[in-house]
TITORKOL-904676 format. One line per 8 residues: for each residue x, y, z of C-alpha. Coordinates in steps of 0.05 Angstrom, whole numbers. Layout:
N
X Y Z ~ ...
//
This chain:
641
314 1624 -542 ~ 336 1639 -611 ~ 318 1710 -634 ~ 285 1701 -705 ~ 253 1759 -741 ~ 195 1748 -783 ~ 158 1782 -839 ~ 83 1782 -823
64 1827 -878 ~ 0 1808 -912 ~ -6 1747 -867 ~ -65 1716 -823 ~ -62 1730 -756 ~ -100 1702 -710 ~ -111 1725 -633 ~ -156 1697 -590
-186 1749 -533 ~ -211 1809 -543 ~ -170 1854 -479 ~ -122 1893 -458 ~ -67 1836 -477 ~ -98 1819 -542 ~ -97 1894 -556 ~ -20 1898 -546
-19 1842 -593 ~ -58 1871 -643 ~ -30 1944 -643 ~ 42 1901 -662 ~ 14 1860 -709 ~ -27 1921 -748 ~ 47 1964 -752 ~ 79 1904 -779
23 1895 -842 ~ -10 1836 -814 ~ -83 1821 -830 ~ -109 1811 -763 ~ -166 1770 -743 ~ -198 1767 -672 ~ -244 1719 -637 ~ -278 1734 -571
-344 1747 -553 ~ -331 1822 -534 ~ -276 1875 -543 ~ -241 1929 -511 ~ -267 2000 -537 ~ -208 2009 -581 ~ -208 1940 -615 ~ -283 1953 -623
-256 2013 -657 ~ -208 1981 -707 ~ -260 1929 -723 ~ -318 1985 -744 ~ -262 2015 -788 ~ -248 1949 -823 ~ -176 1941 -797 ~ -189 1879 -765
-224 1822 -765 ~ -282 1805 -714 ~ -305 1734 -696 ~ -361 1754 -636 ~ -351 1692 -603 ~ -308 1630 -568 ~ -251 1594 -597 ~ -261 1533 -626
-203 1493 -652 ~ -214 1497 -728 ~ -204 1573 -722 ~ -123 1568 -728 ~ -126 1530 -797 ~ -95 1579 -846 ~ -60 1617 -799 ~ 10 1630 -804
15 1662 -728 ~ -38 1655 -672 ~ -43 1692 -609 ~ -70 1659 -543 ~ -86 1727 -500 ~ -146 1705 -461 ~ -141 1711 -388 ~ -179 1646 -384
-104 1592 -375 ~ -160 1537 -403 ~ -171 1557 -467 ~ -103 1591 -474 ~ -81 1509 -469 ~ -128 1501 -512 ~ -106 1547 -565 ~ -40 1528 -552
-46 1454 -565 ~ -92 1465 -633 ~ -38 1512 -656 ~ 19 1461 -648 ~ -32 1402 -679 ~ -43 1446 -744 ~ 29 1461 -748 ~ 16 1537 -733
66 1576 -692 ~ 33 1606 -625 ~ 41 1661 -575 ~ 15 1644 -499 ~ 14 1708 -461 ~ -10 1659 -400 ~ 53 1610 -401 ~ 111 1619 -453
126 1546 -436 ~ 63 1530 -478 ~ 78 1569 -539 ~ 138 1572 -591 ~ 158 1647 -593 ~ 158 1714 -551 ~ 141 1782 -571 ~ 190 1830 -554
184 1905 -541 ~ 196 1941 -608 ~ 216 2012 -624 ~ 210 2024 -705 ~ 248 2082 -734 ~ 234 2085 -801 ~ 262 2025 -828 ~ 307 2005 -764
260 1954 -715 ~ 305 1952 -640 ~ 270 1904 -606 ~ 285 1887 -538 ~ 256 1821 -492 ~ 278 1788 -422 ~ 252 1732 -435 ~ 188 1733 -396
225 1759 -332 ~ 193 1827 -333 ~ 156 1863 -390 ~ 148 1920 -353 ~ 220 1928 -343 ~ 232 1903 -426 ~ 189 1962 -440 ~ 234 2015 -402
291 1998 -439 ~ 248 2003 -499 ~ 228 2071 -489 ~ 301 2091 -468 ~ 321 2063 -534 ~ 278 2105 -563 ~ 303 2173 -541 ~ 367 2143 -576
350 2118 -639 ~ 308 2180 -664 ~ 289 2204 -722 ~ 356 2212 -747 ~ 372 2140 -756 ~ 312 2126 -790 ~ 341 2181 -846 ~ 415 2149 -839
384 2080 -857 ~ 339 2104 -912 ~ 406 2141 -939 ~ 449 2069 -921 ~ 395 2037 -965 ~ 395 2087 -1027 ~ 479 2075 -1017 ~ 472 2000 -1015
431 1999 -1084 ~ 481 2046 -1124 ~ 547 2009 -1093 ~ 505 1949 -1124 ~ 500 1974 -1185 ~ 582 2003 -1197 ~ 625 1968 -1152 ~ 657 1912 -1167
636 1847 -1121 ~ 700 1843 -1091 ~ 693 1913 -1059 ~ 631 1918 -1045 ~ 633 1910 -969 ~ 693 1953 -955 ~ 660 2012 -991 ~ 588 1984 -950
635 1987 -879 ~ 661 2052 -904 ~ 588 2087 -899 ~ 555 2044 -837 ~ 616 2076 -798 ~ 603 2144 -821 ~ 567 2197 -782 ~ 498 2178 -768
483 2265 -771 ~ 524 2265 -824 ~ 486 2201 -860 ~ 417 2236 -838 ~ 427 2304 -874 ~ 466 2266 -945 ~ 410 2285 -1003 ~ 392 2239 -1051
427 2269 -1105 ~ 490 2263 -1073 ~ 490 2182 -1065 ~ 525 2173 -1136 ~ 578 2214 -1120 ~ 596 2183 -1051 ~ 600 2117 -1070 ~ 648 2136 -1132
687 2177 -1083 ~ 688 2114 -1031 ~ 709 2063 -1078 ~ 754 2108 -1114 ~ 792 2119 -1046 ~ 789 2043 -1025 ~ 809 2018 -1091 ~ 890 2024 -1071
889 1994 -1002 ~ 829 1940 -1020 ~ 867 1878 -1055 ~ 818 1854 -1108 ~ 803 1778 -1090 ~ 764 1746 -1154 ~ 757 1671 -1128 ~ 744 1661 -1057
798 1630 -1009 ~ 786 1573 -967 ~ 799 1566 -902 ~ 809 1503 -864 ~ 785 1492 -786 ~ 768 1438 -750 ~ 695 1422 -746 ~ 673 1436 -686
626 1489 -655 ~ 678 1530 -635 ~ 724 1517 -683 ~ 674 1542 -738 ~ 654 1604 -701 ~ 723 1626 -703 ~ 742 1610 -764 ~ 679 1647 -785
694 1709 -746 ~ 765 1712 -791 ~ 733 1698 -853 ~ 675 1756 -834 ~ 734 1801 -822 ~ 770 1788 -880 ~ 707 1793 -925 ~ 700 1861 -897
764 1879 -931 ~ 742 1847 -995 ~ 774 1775 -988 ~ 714 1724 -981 ~ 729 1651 -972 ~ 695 1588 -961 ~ 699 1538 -906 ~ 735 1471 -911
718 1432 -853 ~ 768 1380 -830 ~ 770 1323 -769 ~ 829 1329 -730 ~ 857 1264 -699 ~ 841 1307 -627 ~ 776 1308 -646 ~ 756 1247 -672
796 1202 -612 ~ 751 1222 -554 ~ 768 1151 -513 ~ 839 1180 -478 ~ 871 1243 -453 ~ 902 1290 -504 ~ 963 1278 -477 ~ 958 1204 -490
951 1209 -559 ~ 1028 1209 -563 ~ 1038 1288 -600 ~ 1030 1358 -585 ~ 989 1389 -653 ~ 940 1332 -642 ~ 886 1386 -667 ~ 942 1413 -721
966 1369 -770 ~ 907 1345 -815 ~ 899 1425 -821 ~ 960 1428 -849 ~ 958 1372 -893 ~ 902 1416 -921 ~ 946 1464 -938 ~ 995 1418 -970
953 1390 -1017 ~ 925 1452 -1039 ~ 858 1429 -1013 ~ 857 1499 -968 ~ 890 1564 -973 ~ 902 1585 -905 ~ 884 1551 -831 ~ 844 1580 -773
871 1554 -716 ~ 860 1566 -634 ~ 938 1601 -624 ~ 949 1552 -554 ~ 939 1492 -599 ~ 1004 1506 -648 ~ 1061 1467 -624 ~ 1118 1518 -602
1154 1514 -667 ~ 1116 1508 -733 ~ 1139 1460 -793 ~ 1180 1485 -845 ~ 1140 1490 -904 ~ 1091 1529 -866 ~ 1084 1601 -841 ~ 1048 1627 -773
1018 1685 -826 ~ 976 1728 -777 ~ 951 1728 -701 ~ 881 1761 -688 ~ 867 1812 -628 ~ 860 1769 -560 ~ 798 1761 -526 ~ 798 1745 -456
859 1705 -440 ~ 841 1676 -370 ~ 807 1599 -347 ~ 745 1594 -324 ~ 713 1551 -264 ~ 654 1529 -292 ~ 598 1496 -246 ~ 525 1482 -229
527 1474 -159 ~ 594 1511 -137 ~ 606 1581 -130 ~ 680 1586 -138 ~ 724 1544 -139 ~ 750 1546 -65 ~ 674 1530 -50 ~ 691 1457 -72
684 1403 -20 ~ 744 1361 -12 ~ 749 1303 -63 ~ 699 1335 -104 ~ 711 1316 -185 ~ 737 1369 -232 ~ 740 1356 -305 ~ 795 1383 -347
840 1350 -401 ~ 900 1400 -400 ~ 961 1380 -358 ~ 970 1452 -351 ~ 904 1468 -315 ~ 910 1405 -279 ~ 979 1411 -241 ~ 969 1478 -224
902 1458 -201 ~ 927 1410 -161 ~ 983 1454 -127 ~ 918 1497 -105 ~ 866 1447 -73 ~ 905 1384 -74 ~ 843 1351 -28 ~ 814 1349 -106
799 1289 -156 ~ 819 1313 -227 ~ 795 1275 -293 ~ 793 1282 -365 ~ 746 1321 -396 ~ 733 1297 -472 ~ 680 1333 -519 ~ 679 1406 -537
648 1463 -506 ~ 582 1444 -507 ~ 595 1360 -494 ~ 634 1388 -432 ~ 575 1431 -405 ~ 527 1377 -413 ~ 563 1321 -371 ~ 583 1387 -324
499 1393 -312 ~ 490 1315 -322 ~ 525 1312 -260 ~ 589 1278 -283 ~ 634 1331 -252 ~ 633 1374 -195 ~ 666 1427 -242 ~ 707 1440 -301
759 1478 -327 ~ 753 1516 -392 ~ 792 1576 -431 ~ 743 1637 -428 ~ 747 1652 -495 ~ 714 1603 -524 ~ 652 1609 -478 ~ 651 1674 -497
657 1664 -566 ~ 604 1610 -564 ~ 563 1649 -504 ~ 558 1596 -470 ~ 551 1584 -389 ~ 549 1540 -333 ~ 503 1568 -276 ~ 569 1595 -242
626 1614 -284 ~ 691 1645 -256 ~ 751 1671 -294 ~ 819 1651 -253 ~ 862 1706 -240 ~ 928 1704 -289 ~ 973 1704 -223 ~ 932 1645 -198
920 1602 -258 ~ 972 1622 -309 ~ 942 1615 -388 ~ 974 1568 -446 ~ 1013 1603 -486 ~ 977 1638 -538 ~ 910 1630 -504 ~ 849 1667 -527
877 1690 -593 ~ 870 1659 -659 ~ 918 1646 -713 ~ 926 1638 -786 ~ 965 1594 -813 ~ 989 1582 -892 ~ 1045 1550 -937 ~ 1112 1584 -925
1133 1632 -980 ~ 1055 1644 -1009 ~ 1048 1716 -1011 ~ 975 1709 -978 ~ 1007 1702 -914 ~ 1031 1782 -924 ~ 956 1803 -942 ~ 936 1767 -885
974 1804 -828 ~ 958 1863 -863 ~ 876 1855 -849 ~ 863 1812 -793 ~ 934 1810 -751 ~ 939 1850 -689 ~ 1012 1883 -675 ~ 1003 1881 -601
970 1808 -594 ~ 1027 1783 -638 ~ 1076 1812 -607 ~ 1051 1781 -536 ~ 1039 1712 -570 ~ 1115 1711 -604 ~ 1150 1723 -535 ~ 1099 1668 -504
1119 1627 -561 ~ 1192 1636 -546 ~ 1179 1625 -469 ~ 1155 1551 -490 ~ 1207 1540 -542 ~ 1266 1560 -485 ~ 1233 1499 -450 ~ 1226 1456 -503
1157 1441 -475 ~ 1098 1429 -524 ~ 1023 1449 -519 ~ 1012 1391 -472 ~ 1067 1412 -423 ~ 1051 1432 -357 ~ 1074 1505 -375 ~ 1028 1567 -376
1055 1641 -394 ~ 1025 1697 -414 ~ 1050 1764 -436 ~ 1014 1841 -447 ~ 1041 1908 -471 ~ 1016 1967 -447 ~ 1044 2036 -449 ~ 1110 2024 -482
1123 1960 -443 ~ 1122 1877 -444 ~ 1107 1849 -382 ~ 1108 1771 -390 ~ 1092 1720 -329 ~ 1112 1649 -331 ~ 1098 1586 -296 ~ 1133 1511 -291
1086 1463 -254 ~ 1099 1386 -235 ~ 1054 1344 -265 ~ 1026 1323 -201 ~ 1014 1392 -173 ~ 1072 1385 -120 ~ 1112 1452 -135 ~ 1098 1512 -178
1156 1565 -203 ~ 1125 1625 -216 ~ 1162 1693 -243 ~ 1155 1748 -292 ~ 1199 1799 -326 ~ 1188 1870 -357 ~ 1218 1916 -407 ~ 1210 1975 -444
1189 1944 -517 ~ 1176 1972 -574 ~ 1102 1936 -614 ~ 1143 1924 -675 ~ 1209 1902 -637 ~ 1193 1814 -641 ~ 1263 1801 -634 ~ 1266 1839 -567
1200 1805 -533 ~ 1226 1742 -554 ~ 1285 1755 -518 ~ 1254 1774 -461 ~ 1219 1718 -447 ~ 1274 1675 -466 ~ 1307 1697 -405 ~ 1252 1692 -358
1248 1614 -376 ~ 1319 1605 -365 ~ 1312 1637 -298 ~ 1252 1592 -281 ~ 1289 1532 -299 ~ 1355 1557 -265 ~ 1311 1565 -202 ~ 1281 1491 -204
1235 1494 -275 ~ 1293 1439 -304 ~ 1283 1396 -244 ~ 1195 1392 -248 ~ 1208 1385 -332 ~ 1248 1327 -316 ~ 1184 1281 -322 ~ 1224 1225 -302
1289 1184 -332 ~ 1283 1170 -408 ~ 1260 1242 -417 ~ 1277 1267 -486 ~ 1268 1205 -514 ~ 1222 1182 -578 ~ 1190 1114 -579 ~ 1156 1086 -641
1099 1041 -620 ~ 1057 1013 -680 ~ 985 1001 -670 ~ 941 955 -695 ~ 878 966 -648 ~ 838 1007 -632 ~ 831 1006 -558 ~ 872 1049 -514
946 1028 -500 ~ 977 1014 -430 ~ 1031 1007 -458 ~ 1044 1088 -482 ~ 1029 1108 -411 ~ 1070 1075 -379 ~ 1131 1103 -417 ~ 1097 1169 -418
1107 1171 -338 ~ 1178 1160 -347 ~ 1187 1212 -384 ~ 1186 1191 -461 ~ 1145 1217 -518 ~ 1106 1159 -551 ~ 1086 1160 -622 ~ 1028 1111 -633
1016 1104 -708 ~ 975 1061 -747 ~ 1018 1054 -803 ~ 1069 1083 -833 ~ 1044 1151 -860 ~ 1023 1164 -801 ~ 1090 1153 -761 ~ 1122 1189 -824
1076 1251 -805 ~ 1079 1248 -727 ~ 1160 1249 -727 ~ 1181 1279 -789 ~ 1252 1287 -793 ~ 1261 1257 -723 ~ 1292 1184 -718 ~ 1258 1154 -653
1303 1128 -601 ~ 1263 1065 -602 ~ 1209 1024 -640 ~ 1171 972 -599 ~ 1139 920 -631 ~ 1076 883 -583 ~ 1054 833 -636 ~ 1070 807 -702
1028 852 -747 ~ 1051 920 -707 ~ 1115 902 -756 ~ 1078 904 -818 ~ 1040 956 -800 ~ 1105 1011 -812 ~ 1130 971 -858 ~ 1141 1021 -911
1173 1065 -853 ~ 1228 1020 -833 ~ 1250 1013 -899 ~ 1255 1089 -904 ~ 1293 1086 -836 ~ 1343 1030 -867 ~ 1355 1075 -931 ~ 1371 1125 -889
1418 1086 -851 ~ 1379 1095 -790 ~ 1377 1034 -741 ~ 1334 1059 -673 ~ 1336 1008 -621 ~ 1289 946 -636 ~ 1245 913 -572 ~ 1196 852 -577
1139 839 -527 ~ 1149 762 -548 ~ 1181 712 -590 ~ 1126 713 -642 ~ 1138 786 -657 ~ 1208 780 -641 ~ 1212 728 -707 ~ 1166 776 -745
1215 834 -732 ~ 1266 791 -754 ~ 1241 771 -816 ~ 1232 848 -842 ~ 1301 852 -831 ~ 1299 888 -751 ~ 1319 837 -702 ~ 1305 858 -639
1365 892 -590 ~ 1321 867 -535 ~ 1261 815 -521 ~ 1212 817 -457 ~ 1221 756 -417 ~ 1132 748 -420 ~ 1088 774 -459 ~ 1057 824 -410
1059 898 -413 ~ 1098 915 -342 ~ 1164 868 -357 ~ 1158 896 -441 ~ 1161 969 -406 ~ 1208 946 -353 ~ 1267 912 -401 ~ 1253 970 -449
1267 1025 -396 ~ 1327 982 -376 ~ 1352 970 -445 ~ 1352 1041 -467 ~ 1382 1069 -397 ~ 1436 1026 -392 ~ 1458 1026 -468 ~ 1456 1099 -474
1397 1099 -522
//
């Protein structure tokens, strides 16, 4: 249902019946300006009535399907379902839109219950469920939107037109917020000669804390549903203040590679970077940005301006069939693609099968009802943002399922050193989310864990004090380390929420955190592995399970941009054209005097590597992916790589 409302002033209406239904219809239609035309053989006493006077239309007989031509609404109301159908259907075959009061299935809108005050309209519908019970809440609606807000719109209106008229365009909706939050008494009793004056008075007051904007900024997001809907929200809020902007929507490499996990995409700001590239070029002034997908330490030349208020931080068990999520039979399949969600998951109801879950919001929730999962996992937030639902939705408690950092916030990103980032904090950045979100931030920086770790933490102030909980999960579920720390904290005081969760991670890896992070034995390694396909590697996941981060790139600007400054500790080289694929990058690396250790899957790329100028430190004994992975691991383990 999508709530649409529609001017039917000096428009044919048609209804077909002539009762107590048709009447309801008709009473509507008449306060709305429609001109109203009935056919049915008889009529209730008052239609009768409005038909003698000339308010109505009268047709004194049965429909016939040439009666909807011309219409631009038409009304089935008889309490015959037969030739309510057939209304129905002649409607849709003109192109007309049409109201069954028999079946709503049949016909394309509803009419709601609707309480006029003047200019306001409230209307109020359930969908079908009860009209009885949709016109209760219309008539208690009605006790509370008197008289008086009729005169506070009129007076909102008479505002509107004069703020119009001598306030600049980039003001014009702070002075417009400044009146719809005003009194609505005090609205209701303003005369008219007193408009002029209030709106100088507003804008005059406005005019020192409003920063004129003349061109509007534009913001980047990723494309998505979501993604857009929060990025809008900012941009809403920021208009508000008198900063519009535009939209710059940008594919992220997380969104457009939907064949593989997140994690085995080989980086953390998989939904980041092209963002920022935005940025860089100029393209975008500042980035919108879900906070729990920013890496724990942001570039250089860029600047983590702002962090909006938090909605609700929490997961949510989503499912069709399931009630909770301890109603889940054993081996039943649960969809989520954070490593997070999954091992702590798994340390809960281990008797589970957990997949991947590609696709946003919506994707998810359709292979969720196709049948596809059992269940899945997703932040709160977002279905609330979206309002969105599966059939059963259950938050997780934060002690049981313990958030990514920054979850359920939003923040702005934008070049380090621009001055916009200032503005910025000052309308739309929330002291107490940001100060939550920086000692989170710190938490995952302690552990040098990025947004695909399987970390969670999440902290909240409240009455003078930071409480943050953390949590350190193996990947496959097998232990959790929980804990949390408190302290008297001051909103302002960054540097001491940082610190305190900086000591709650080093407790939780003190007390076995350092042992589940350990991933496995080249941990804390970087591995270069040039791609010239398309399909997913087996190769990145098997080094991923020991423990190394794997860079896949495509050429060299993109290895350039996934490791920056970093010199990996390896570049693997599975065929001849993975060399020239980075071959601008190795020469970078040789200028540099860099010289990472060099590993062919076989002699063919072995020679390749060799004529660029990188013969290889080691060569698989076959071209197959286990003995490549095997000599690498050895290679680099034994030589100290």
């Amino acid at each position: 249902m999508y709530p649409v409302a529609l001017s039917v002033r000096g428009r044919r209406a048609l209804v077909i019946g002539g009762g107590v239904v048709a009447e309801r219809k008709v009473r509507g239609l008449l306060a709305a300006q429609a001109e109203v035309v009935v056919v049915s053989p008889a009529l209730t006493p008052p239609l009768a009535a409005l038909a003698e006077a000339g308010a109505i239309g009268w047709e004194p007989r049965g429909f016939v399907p040439g009666d909807v031509a011309g219409a631009f609404l038409a009304f089935a109301a008889t309490d015959d379902d037969a030739t309510n159908a057939a209304v129905s259907a002649g409607a849709r075959a003109a192109g007309v839109l049409v109201n069954d009061a028999s079946d709503a299935a049949r016909g394309d809108f509803a009419t709601p219950a609707v309480h006029r005050a003047g200019p306001l309209t409230v209307t109020v519908d359930s969908g079908g469920l009860s009209p009885s019970f949709t016109r209760r809440i219309r008539d208690e609606l009605a006790l509370q939107f008197d008289a008086r807000y009729a005169r506070a719109a009129r007076t909102l209106g008479a505002l509107r037109e004069r703020v119009r008229a001598v306030v600049p365009a980039e003001r014009r909706a702070a002075v417009m917020q400044h009146f719809a939050e005003r009194d609505v008494d005090e609205l209701a009793a303003m005369l008219p000669g007193a408009v002029e004056h209030e709106v100088e008075r507003a804008a005059e007051t406005l005019a020192g804390v409003v920063p004129v904007q003349v061109a509007p900024l534009v913001c980047a997001s990723r494309a998505s549903t979501l993604a857009l809907t929060q990025a809008r929200t900012v941009m809403a809020a920021l208009a508000q203040a008198g900063v519009p902007s535009t939209i710059l929507e940008v594919t992220t490499r997380g969104d457009a590679v939907q064949d593989r996990s997140i994690a085995a995409i080989g980086t953390d700001n998989v939904f980041v970077k092209e963002l920022e590239h935005a940025l860089r070029e100029r393209r975008a002034d500042y980035a919108v940005h879900s906070c729990k997908d920013l890496p724990s330490t942001v570039a250089d030349d860029m600047a983590l301006a702002a962090v909006t208020a938090r909605a609700d931080a929490r997961d949510a068990f989503c499912s069709e069939r399931y009630a909770s999520f301890d109603a889940l039979p054993a081996g039943a399949r649960v969809g989520t693609s954070s490593p997070r969600r999954r091992a702590q998951l798994r340390a809960l109801r281990p008797d589970l099968v957990y997949d991947d879950v590609r696709g946003n919001v919506d994707t998810r929730l359709r292979k969720l009802r196709e049948g596809q999962y059992e269940a899945i996992v997703l932040a709160f937030a977002g279905l609330e943002r979206l309002g969105a639902r599966a059939t059963h939705t259950v938050p997780f408690p934060l002690d049981v399922l313990t958030p990514a950092v920054g979850q359920g916030a939003l923040a702005l990103e934008t070049r380090a050193g621009d001055p916009l980032a200032g503005r910025l904090t000052m309308l739309v950045g929330d002291p107490v989310t940001t100060l939550a979100v920086r000692a989170e931030r710190a938490f995952l920086r302690t552990l040098r864990g990025g947004c695909q770790a399987p970390v969670g933490c999440h902290a909240t102030w409240a009455d003078g004090r930071l409480a943050v909980v953390g949590a350190i999960a193996a990947a496959d579920g097998s232990e959790v380390v929980r804990g949390g720390r408190d302290a008297v904290v001051g909103v302002g005081e960054i540097a001491a929420a940082e610190a305190l969760a900086t000591a709650l991670a080093e407790e939780l890896l003190a007390v076995g955190g350092a042992a589940l992070l350990g991933g496995g034995p080249l941990r804390g390694r970087v591995f270069l592995l040039p791609r010239t396909q398309d399909r997913p590697s087996r190769i990145a996941p098997a080094l991923r399970e020991a423990g190394a981060e794997v860079v896949e790139a495509a050429d060299s600007a993109a290895a350039a941009q996934a490791l920056g400054a970093r010199v990996p500790t390896a570049i693997l080289f599975p065929s001849s054209g993975s060399v020239g694929a980075v071959r601008e990058y190795l020469a970078g690396l040789r200028v540099e005097g860099h010289r990472p250790v060099v590993a062919a899957m076989g002699p063919s790329s072995s020679e390749t590597a060799e004529a660029h100028g990188w013969p290889p430190d080691v060569v698989a004994p076959s071209a197959e992916v286990g003995a490549f992975v095997q000599t690498v691991t050895r290679f680099v383990l034994e030589n100290g790589a």
